[in-house]
N, C-alpha and C positions, 0 to 999 in steps of 0.2 A: 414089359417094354422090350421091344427087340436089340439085340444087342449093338449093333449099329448105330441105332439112335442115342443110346447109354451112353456110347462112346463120346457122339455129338455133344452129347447136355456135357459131360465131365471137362470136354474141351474147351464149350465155352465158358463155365465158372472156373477154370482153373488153363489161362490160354498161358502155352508155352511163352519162355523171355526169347524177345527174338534171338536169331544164331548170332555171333560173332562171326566177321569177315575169315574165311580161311587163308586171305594172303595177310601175311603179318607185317606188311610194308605200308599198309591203309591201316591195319590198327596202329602203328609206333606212329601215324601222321596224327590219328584223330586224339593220340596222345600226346602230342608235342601240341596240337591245336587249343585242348584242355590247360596246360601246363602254364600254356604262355596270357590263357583267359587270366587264371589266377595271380599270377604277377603282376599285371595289370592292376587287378583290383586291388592289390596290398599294395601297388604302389601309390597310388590314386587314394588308397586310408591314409598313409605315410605321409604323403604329403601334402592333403589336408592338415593330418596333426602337425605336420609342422609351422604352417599356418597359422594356425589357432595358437600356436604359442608364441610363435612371431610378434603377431597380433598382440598379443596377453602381455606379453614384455614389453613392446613399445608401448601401451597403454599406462603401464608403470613404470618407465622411465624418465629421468628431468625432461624430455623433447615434448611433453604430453604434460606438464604437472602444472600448479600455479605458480607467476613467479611477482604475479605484481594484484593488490588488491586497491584500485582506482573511486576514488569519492570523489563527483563533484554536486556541488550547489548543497551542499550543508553547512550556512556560517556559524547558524544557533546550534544546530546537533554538536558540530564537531566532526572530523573526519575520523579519529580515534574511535567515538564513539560508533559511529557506524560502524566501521570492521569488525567493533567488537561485537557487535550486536548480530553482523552477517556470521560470525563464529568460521570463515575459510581462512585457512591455515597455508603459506607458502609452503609448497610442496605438494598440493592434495592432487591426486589425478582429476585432471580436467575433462578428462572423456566420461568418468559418470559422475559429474559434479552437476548435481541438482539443486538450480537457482531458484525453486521456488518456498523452500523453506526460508531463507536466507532473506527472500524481499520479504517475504513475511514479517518477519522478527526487525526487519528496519522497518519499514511500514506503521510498527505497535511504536518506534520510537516518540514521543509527546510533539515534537516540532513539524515531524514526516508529514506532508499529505501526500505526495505522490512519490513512488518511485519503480524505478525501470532497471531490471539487469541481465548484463549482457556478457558474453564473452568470445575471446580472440585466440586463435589456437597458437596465437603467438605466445600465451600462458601469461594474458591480461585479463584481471575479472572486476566491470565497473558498472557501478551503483552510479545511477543519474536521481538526482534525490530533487524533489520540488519541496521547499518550505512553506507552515502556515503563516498569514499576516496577522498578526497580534491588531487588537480593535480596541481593546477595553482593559481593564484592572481591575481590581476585587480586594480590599482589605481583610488580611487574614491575622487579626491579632496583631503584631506592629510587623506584619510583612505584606505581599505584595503578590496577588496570582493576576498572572498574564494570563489573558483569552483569546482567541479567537470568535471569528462568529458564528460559526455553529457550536459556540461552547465548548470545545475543548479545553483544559486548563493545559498550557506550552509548559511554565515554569512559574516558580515561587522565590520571590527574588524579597534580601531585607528592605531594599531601596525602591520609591515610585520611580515609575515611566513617566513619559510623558505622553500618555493616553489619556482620554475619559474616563473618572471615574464610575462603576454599579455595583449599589450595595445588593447585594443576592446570597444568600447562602443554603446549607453550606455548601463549602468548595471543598472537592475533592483532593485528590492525589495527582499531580501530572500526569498527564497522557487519558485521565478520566472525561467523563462530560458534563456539566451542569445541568441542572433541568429545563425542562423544554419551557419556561415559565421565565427564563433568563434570556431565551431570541430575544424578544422587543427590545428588552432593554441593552441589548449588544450591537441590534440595529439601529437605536436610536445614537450608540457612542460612536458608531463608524458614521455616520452622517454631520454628526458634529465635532468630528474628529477635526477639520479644520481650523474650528471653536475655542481649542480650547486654551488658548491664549485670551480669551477674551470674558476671563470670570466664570468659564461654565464651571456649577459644581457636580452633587453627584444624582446618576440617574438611579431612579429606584421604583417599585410599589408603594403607592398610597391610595388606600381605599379602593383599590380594584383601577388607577387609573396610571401610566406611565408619568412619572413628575422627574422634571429637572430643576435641580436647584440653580438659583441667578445672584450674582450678588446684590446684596442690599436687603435678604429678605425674602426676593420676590422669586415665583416659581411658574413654569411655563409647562402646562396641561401637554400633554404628546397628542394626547389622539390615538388613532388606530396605527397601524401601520401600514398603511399605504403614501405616497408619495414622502416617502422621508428627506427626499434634496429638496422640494418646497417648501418644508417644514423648518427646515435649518435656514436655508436663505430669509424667511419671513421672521426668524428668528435675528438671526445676524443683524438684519435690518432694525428690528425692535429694541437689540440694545445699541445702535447707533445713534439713534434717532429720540429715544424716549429715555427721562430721567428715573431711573429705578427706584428712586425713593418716594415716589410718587404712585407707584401700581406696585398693587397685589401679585397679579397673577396675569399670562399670557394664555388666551385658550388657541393652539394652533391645529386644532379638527378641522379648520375650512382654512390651509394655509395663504390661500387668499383673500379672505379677510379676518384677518387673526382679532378673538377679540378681549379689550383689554378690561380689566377692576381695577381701579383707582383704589388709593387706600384715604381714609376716611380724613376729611380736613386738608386734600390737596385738590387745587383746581379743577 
């Protein structure tokens, strides 16, 4: 290779760094220009960080923390019991206080069906609590479990309510469910929950069929479960009207013509 060209190829794998300026009045500028780049940027770090811990500290300060924990609409829970149950602590930082554990854990409370929480950066934190309607009762040994109608058991109290008796067992622990073989008969106590000032006794299984017990003896066939406010009115009507020492049994499957068995030796 001619030497000329050598020189070429070495030039371009190995290209000089360009010259520096000879007047030293454009290098001390493009150095001041540099200098001033950089200060910038550490100022512009700085105070960001400072920020961020700004930030970090008002977040942990009383201006930010809890200062009131607000229950309303739990007469059966208790307001006690819910806080304790929500576990927030006056004083917790409210900017990552995470509300969805805390309905949780009310939510599992036995009375809870619904609740809502919310909070106010005023360092208000409240639980809107919806209670169940108790239907029915459940003898448990000489005590007493309150239901609801999808079976939940609320509470086990020594003393009756004044609900409809269903004999169903067994019954759980509060806050548990009953088996699904106890609907009916919890649908049929909420329908004559009106009733039961008027002798009704207790709802149960017999032979595969829904029975209420009547006074005198006498027992009224439920049916299916359809039309259960028919069923009770044609009831209601039945012991107004007809003397219970005299029938057997009420069959109310076709609540509009309920039909009756006379017991043996009455008109």
């Amino acid at each position: 290779m001619p030497p000329d060209e050598a020189t070429q190829v070495r030039a371009q794998k190995h290209p000089q760094a360009p010259r520096r300026s000879a007047d030293p009045r454009i290098e001390a500028r493009r150095d001041n220009v540099r200098s001033r780049r950089r200060l910038r940027v550490w100022i512009g770090i700085g105070a960001l960080a400072v920020l961020v811990a700004i930030g970090y500290g008002v977040t942990q300060s009383p201006l930010l923390d809890v200062d009131e924990v607000e229950v309303i609409g739990a007469p059966r829970t208790g307001t006690d019991r819910v806080r304790q149950a929500a576990g927030i602590d006056a004083g917790a930082p409210l900017l990552w206080l995470d509300l969805s554990g805390p309905r949780t854990s009310v939510a599992a409370l036995p009375w809870v069906d619904q609740v809502r929480a919310r909070r106010t950066w005023g360092g208000k934190v409240t639980f809107d609590v919806t209670e169940r309607l108790a239907v029915a009762q459940l003898p448990v040994g000489e005590q007493w479990a309150v239901v609801d109608l999808q079976g939940r058991v609320l509470q086990i109290d020594s003393a009756p309510w004044a609900l409809p008796v269903v004999l169903f067992g067994p019954v759980p622990e509060p806050g548990e469910w009953l088996g699904d073989q106890a609907l009916p008969l919890l649908e049929v106590g909420k329908a004559l929950a009106p009733l039961r000032g008027e002798g009704i006794g207790a709802i149960s299984w017999v032979e595969g069929r829904v029975i209420v017990d009547l006074p005198g003896g006498a027992q009224a066939h439920w049916g299916g479960r359809d039309d259960p406010r028919a069923k009770a009115v044609a009831l209601a009507t039945f012991l107004v009207r007809v003397d219970l020492q005299c029938f057997e049994t009420i069959d109310l499957s076709i609540p509009e013509f309920p039909a009756l068995t006379s017991r043996p030796g009455c008109p």
